[in-house]
N, C-alpha and C positions, 0 to 999 in steps of 0.2 A: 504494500500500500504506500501512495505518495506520500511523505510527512506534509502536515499542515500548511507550510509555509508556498511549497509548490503549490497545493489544490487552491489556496489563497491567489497566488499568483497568475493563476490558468483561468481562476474564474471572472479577477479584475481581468485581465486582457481579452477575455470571450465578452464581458460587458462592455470594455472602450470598443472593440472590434464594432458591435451591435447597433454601438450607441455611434459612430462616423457612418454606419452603410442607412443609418434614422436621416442622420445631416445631409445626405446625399438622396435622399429620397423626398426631406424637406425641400431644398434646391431645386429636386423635381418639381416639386408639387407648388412651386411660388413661380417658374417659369410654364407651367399650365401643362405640362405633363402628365401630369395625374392626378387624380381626384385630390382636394383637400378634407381629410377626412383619417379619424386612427386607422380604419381598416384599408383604405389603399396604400396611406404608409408605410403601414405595419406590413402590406403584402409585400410591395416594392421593396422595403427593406430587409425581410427574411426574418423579421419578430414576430413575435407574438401580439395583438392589443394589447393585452392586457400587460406588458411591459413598459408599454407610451403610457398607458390610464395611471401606471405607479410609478413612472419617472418623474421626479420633480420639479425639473428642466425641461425635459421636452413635453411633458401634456399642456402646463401653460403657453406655449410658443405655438403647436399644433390647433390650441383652439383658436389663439389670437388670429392666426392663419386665414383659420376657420371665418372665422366673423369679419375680416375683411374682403372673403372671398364673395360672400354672401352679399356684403356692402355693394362691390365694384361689380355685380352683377343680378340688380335686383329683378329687372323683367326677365332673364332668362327663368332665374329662381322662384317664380310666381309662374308661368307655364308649368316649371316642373312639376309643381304642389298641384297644379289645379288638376295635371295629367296623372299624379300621383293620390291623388284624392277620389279622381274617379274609378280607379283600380281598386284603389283600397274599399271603395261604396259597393264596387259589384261583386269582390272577395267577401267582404260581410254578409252581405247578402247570401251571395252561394252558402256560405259559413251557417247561415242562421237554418237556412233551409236544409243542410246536411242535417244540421242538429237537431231539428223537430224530425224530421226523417227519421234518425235512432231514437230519437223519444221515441216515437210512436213504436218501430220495433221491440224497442225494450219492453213498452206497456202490453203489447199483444204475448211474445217470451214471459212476461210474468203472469200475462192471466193463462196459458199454456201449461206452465209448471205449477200451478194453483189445479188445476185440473186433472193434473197427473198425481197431485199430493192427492187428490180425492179419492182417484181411483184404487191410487197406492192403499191409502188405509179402509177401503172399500175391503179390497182383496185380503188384506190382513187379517179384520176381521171376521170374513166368509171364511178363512183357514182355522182360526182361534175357536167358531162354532164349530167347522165340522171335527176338532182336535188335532190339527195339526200343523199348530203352532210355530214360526219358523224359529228355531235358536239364533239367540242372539239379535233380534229386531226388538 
């Protein structure tokens, strides 16, 4: 096993390494190369999100980013939402209607197995009269 000071060493240089290919994907993403956002970042740069979300340095910079990207291009940004709002309207929709869909399933499956519970202890009983009772039910 590496003593301490090596896996010290290995893991700061695999975090600076991470943390210049973030600055390099920054750089991308302010000359409009790629989305301004953690997750095209984080792709472009071979992280993880949730590495930007708990950097201390780079998630403030990233949002700042963020919010003047949003600034410097408000009418695109207002298409998108209205194109994205209508997706999202007819996804719920679909969404709601899947959902009554298995409600209803479910409530027919339950009144089903209510009818087999009937039968079930129908039968049990017609065995318990004629004597012969199942072990162990």
């Amino acid at each position: 096993m590496a003593p301490p000071r090596q896996l010290a060493a290995a893991a700061r240089r695999r975090r600076e390494e991470a943390e210049a290919r973030v600055e390099s994907a920054i750089r991308s993403a302010v000359r409009g190369k790629i989305a301004v956002d953690f997750q095209a970042i984080a792709a472009a740069a071979g992280v993880s999100p949730d590495f930007l979300y708990r950097h201390s340095q780079l998630r403030p910079r990233i949002e700042q980013l963020r919010k003047q990207a949003c600034r410097q291009h408000p009418a695109s940004n207002g298409q998108a939402v209205d194109a994205s709002s209508n997706v999202v309207r007819v996804l719920t929709r679909q969404l709601q209607d899947e959902r009554r869909a298995r409600r209803e399933q479910v409530d027919e499956l339950r009144a089903a197995l209510a009818v087999a519970h009937g039968e079930l202890l129908q039968l049990r009983r017609e065995l318990d009269a004629v004597g012969h009772g199942v072990p162990g039910a």
